[in-house]
MIVO-895795 format. One line per field, with one value per residue (C-alpha): residue number from 1; y negated, x negated, z negated. Coordinates in nm, 4 decimals. Layout:
BEGIN
num = NUM  ...
py = Y  ...
px = X  ...
pz = Z  ...
# end
This chain:
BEGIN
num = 1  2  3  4  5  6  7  8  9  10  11  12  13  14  15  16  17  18  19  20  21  22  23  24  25  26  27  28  29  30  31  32  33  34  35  36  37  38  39  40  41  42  43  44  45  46  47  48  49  50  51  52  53  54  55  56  57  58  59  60  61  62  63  64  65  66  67  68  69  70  71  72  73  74  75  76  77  78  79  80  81  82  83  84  85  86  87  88  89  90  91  92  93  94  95  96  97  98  99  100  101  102  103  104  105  106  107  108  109  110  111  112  113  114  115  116  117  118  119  120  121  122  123  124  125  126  127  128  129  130  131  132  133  134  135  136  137  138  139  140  141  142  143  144  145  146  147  148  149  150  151  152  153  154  155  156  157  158  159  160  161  162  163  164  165  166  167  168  169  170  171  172  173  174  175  176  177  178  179  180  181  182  183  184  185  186  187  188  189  190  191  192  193  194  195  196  197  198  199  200  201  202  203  204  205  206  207  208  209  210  211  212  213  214  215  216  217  218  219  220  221  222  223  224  225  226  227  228  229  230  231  232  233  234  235  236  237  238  239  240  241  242  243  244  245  246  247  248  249  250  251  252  253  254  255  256  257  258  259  260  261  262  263  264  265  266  267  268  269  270  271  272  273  274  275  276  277  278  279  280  281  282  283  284  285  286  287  288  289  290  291  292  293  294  295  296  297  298  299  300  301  302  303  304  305  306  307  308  309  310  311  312  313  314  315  316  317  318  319  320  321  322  323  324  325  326  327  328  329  330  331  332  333  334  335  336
py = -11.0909  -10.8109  -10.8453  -11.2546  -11.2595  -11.3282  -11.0268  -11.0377  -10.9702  -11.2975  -11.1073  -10.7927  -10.5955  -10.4019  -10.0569  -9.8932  -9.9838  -9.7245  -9.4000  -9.3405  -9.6509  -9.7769  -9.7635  -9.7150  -10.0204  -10.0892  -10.0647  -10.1253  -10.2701  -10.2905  -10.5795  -10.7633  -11.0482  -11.3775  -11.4520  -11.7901  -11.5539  -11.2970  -11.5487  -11.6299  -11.3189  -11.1190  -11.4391  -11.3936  -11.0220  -11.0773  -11.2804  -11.0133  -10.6915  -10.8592  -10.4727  -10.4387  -10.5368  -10.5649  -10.5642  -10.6225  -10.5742  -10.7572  -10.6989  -10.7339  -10.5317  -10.3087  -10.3315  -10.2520  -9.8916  -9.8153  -9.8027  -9.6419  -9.3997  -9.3761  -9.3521  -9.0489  -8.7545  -8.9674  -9.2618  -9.5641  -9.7365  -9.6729  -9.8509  -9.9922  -10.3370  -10.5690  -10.4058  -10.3776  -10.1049  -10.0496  -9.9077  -9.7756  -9.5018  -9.3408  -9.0062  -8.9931  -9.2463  -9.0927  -8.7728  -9.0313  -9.1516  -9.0279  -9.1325  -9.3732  -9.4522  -9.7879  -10.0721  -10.2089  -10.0403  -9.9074  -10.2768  -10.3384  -10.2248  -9.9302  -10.0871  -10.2110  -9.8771  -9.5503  -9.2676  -9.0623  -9.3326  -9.3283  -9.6886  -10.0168  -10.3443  -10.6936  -10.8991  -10.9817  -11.1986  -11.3101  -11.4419  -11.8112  -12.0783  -12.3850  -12.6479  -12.9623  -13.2538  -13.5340  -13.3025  -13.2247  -13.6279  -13.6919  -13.4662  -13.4299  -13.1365  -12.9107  -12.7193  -12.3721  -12.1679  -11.8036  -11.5773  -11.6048  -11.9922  -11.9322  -11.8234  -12.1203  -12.2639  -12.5970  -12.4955  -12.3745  -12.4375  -12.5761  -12.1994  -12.0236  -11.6861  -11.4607  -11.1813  -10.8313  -10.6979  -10.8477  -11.0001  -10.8179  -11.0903  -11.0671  -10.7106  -10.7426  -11.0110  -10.7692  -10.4768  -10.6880  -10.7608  -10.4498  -10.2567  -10.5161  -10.5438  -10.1412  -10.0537  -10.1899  -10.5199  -10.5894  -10.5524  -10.7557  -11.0151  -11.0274  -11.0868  -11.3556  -11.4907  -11.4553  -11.7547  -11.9932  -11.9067  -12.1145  -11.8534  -11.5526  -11.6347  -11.3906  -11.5355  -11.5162  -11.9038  -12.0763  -12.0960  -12.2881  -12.5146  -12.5682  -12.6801  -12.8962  -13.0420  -13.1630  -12.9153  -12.7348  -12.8009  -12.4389  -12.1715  -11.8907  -11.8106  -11.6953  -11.8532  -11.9945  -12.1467  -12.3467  -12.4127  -12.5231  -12.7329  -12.9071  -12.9521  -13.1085  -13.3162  -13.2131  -13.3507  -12.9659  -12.7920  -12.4482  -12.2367  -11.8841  -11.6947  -11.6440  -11.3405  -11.1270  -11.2714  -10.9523  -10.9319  -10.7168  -10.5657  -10.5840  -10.3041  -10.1308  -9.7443  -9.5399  -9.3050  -8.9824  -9.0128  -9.2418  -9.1802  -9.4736  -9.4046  -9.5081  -9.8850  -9.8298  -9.7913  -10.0914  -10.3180  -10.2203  -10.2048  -10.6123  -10.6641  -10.6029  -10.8194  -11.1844  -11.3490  -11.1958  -11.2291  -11.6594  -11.6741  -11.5257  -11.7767  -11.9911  -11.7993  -11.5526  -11.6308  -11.2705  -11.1665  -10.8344  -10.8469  -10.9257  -11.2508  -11.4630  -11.8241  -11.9222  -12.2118  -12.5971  -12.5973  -12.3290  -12.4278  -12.8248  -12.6254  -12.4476  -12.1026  -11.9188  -11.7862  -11.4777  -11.3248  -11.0141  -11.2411  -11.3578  -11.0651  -10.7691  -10.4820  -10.3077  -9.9698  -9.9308  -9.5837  -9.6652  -9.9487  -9.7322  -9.4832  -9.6617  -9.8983  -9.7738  -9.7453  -10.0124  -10.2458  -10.0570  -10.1313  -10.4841  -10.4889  -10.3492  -10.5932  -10.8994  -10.9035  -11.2166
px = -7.6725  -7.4290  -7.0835  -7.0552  -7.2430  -7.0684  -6.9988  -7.1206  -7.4261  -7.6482  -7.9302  -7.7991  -8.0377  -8.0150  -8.1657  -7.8003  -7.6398  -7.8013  -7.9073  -8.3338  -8.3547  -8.6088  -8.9857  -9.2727  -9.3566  -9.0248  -8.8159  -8.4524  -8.3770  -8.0370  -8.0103  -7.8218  -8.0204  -7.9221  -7.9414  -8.2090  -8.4216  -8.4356  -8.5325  -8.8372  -8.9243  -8.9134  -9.1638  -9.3933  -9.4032  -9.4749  -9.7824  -9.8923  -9.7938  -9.7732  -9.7162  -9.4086  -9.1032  -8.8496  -8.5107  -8.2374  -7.8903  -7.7660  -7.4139  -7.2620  -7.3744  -7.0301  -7.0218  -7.3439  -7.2876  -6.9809  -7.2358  -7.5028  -7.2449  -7.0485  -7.3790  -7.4791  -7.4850  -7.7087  -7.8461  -7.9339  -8.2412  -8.5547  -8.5841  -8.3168  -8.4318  -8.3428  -7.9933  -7.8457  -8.0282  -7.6763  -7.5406  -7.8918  -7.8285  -7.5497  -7.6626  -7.4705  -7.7819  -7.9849  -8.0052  -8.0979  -8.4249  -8.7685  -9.0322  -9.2525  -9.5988  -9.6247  -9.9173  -9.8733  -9.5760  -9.7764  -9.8010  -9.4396  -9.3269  -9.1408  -8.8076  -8.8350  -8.9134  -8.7648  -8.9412  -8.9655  -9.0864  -8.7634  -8.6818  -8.8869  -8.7112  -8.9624  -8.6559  -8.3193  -8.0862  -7.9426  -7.6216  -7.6376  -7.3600  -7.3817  -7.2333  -7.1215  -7.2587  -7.0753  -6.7243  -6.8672  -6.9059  -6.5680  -6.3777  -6.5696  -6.6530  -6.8997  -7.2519  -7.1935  -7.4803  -7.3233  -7.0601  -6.9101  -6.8963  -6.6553  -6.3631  -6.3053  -6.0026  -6.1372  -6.2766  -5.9105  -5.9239  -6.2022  -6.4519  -6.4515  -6.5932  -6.6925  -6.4255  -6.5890  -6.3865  -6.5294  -6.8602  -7.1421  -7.2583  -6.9328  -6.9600  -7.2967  -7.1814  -6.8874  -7.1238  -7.3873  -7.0795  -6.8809  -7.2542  -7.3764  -7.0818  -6.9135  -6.5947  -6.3249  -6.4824  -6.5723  -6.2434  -6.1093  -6.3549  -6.2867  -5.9053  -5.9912  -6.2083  -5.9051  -5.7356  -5.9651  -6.0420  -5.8928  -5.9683  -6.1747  -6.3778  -6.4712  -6.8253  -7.1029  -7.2247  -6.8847  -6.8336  -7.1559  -7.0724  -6.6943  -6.8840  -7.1074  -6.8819  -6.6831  -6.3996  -6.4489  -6.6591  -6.8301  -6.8924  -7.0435  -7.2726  -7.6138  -7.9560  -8.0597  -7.7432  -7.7936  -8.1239  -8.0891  -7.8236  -8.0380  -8.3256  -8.0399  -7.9646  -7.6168  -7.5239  -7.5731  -7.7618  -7.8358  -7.7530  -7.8683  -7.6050  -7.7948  -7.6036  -7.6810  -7.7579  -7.6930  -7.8973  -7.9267  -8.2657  -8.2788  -8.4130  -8.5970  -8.5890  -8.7864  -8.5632  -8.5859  -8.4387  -8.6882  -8.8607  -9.1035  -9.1944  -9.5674  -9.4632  -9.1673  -9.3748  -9.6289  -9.3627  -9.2148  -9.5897  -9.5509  -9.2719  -9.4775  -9.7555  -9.8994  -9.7500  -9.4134  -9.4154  -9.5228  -9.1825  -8.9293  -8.9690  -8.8542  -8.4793  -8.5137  -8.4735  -8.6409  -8.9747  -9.0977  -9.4484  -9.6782  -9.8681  -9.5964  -9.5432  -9.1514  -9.1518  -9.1687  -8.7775  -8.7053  -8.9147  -8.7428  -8.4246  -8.5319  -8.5942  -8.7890  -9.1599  -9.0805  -8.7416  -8.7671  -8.6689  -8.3452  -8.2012  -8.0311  -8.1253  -7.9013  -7.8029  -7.8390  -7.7299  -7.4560  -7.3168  -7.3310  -7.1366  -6.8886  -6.8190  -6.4896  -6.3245  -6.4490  -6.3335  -5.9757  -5.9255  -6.0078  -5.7713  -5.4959  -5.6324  -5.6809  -5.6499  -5.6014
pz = -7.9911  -7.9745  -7.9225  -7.9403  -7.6136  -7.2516  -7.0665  -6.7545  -6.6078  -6.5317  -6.3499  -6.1857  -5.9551  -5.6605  -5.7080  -5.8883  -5.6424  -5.4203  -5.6302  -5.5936  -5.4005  -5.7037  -5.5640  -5.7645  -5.9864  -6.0367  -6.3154  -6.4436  -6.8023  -6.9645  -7.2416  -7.4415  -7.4599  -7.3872  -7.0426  -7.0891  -7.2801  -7.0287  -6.7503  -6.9702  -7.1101  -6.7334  -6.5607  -6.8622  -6.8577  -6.4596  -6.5567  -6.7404  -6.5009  -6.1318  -6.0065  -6.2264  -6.0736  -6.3416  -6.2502  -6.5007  -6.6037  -6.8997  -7.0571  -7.3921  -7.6760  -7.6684  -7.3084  -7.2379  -7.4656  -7.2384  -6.9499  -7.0720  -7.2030  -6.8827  -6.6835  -6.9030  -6.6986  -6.4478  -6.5990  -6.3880  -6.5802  -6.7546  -7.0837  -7.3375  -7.4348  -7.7316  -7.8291  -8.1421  -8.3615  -8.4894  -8.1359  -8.0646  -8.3885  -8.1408  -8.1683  -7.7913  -7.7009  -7.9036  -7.7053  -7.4189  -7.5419  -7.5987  -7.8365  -7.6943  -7.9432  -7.7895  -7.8178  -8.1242  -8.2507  -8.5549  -8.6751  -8.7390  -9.1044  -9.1081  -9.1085  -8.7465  -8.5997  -8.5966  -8.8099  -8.4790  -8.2723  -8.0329  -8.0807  -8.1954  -8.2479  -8.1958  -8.2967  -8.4709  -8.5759  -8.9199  -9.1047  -9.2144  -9.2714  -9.0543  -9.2549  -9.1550  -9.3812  -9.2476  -9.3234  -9.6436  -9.7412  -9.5862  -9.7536  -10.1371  -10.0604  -10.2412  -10.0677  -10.0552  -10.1222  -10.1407  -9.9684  -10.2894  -10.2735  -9.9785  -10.1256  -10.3484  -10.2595  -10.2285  -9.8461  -9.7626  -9.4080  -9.4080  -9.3138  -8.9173  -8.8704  -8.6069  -8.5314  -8.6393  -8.3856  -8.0866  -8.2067  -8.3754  -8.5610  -8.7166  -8.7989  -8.9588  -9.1931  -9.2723  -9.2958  -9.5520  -9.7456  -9.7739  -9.8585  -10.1080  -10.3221  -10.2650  -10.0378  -10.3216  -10.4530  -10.0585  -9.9130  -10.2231  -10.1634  -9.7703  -9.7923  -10.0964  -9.8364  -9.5685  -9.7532  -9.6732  -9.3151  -9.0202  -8.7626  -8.6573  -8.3324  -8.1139  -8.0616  -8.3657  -8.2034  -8.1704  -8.5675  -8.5965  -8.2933  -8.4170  -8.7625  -8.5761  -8.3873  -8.6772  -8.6489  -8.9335  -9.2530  -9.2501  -8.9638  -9.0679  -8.8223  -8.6819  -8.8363  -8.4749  -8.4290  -8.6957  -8.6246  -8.2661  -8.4303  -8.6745  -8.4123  -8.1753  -8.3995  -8.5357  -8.8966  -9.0019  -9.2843  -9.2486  -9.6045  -9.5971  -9.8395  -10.1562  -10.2150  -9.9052  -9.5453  -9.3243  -9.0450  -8.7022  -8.5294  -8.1487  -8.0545  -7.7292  -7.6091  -7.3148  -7.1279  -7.1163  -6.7401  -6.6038  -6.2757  -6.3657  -6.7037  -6.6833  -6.5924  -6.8158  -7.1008  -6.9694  -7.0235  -7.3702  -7.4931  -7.3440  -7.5207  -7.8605  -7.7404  -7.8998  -7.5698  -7.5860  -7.9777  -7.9172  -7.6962  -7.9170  -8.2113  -7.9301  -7.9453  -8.2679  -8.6292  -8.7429  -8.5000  -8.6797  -8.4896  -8.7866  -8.7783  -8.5686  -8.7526  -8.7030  -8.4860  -8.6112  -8.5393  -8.8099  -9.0536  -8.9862  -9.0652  -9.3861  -9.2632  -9.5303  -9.4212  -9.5870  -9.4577  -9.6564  -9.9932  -9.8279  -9.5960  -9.7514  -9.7028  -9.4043  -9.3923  -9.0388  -9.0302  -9.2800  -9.0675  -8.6967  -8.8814  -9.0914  -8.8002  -8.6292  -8.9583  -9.0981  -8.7596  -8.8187  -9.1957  -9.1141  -8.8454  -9.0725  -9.3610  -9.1867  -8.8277  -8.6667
# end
């Protein structure tokens, strides 16, 4: 989940470190997945390709776009899976990656793919507040139900965010909030907000575990943090923000580099399939492969069966290109 995620690698393979040592039926995936996910994901997709030896590198979202960037010139791996769509609209990775029609990639609504088939995303991740009912009781607090419930002074103190700078769940809420309500009323609204925050964290999880943990009436979070809090059985509720829950598509490329690219594409047209699709609602609030049920855990939590009447709708172009400046006004703005 972009930025908020550790930085090192938790399965690093072998073929980089010797240039053309890959063989055939092996392959090399950069991610920014989490690393449980990717343990589960790459044994499944071994099930169903036992020639396919994928090897995998997983970094940060921002880390992992310094690699592929610094790589450039002689890129080290053969597909780009589940990063943010956001950093994927680089028109520097861009010029990487090569349209790949995959199996099943015409199901997904248009949204989740790009119009000239060089990226697909199967998942993604959403804004929700984790709030902490016990806190709430305690102190007479009020349930939020918006963004704009937030900044009333009664939660001074009381709200934890992620830090835009360093996590992208953070800069996806900004994003949402800055596009939904235009540059001037945004900004106003985000130093408003300022007043009643305790501190900017740098991961998009930690707000929701600081909430659950009591620390903190309100993180503003990710929707599966909060619902791996409910199921866990944290005194949490999870409130989507009526007014605009922001949200982030993971998303997977072929490159244009690869010396594999028949196996290459085997496995992204895996990544799209009914078996990959039943293991996602395991870790992902938003799975764009049409006909997946969200697990029993998400519905427990209140997830909606019909995302599309609760997320706003991103500007994914808007937010890859507004991003530097919009991480340095905030800086200037807010910064702490």
């Amino acid at each position: 989940m972009t930025a908020h995620r550790p930085l090192l690698a938790a399965l690093l393979f072998t073929a980089l470190a010797v240039p053309g040592l890959a063989r055939a039926g092996t392959i090399t995936a950069y991610t920014a997945l989490e690393e449980n996910e990717i343990a589960e994901y790459v044994a499944a997709a071994k099930q169903s390709l036992p020639d396919v030896d994928v090897k995998v590198l997983r970094l940060s979202t921002g880390d992992l776009g310094a690699r592929i960037l610094a790589e450039a010139s002689n890129p080290q791996h053969d597909v780009i899976w589940g990063w943010a769509v956001t950093n994927m609209l680089d028109p520097r990775i861009g010029a990487m990656v090569e349209p790949h029609a995959g199996k099943g990639v015409e199901k997904l609504p248009a949204a989740y793919r790009a119009t000239d088939g060089s990226w697909f995303a199967a998942t993604g991740y959403m804004a929700a507040f984790c709030v902490n009912t016990d806190v709430l009781k305690a102190k007479n607090l009020p349930m939020p139900t918006s963004w704009k419930d937030l900044a009333n002074p009664v939660y001074k103190g009381e709200v934890v965010m992620p830090n835009p700078v360093s996590s992208g769940t953070g800069y996806l809420q900004v994003a949402a909030l800055l596009q939904s309500q235009g540059s001037d009323k945004g900004w106003a609204f985000l130093k408003a907000l300022d007043g009643n925050v305790a501190q900017y964290i740098k991961s998009g999880s930690r707000p929701c575990k600081a909430a659950r943990a009591g620390e903190y009436a309100i993180g503003a979070s990710l929707a599966f943090a909060a619902i791996q809090s409910v199921e866990e059985g944290f005194p949490v509720k999870m409130v989507i923000p009526s007014d605009g829950a922001g949200y982030e598509l993971e998303a997977s490329a072929l490159m244009k580099s690869s010396k594999n690219k028949a196996d290459a594409r085997r496995f992204l047209d895996w990544t799209l399939s009914p078996q990959a699709a039943a293991l996602y609602t395991k870790y992902k609030e938003i799975v764009t492969i049409p006909g997946t049920p969200p697990s029993k855990a998400a519905q427990i939590a209140g997830l909606p069966a019909d995302l599309s009447k609760v997320l706003y709708p991103m500007n994914f172009a808007q937010s890859a290109k507004d991003r530097d400046a919009t991480l340095a006004a905030w800086q200037k703005a807010i910064g702490r």
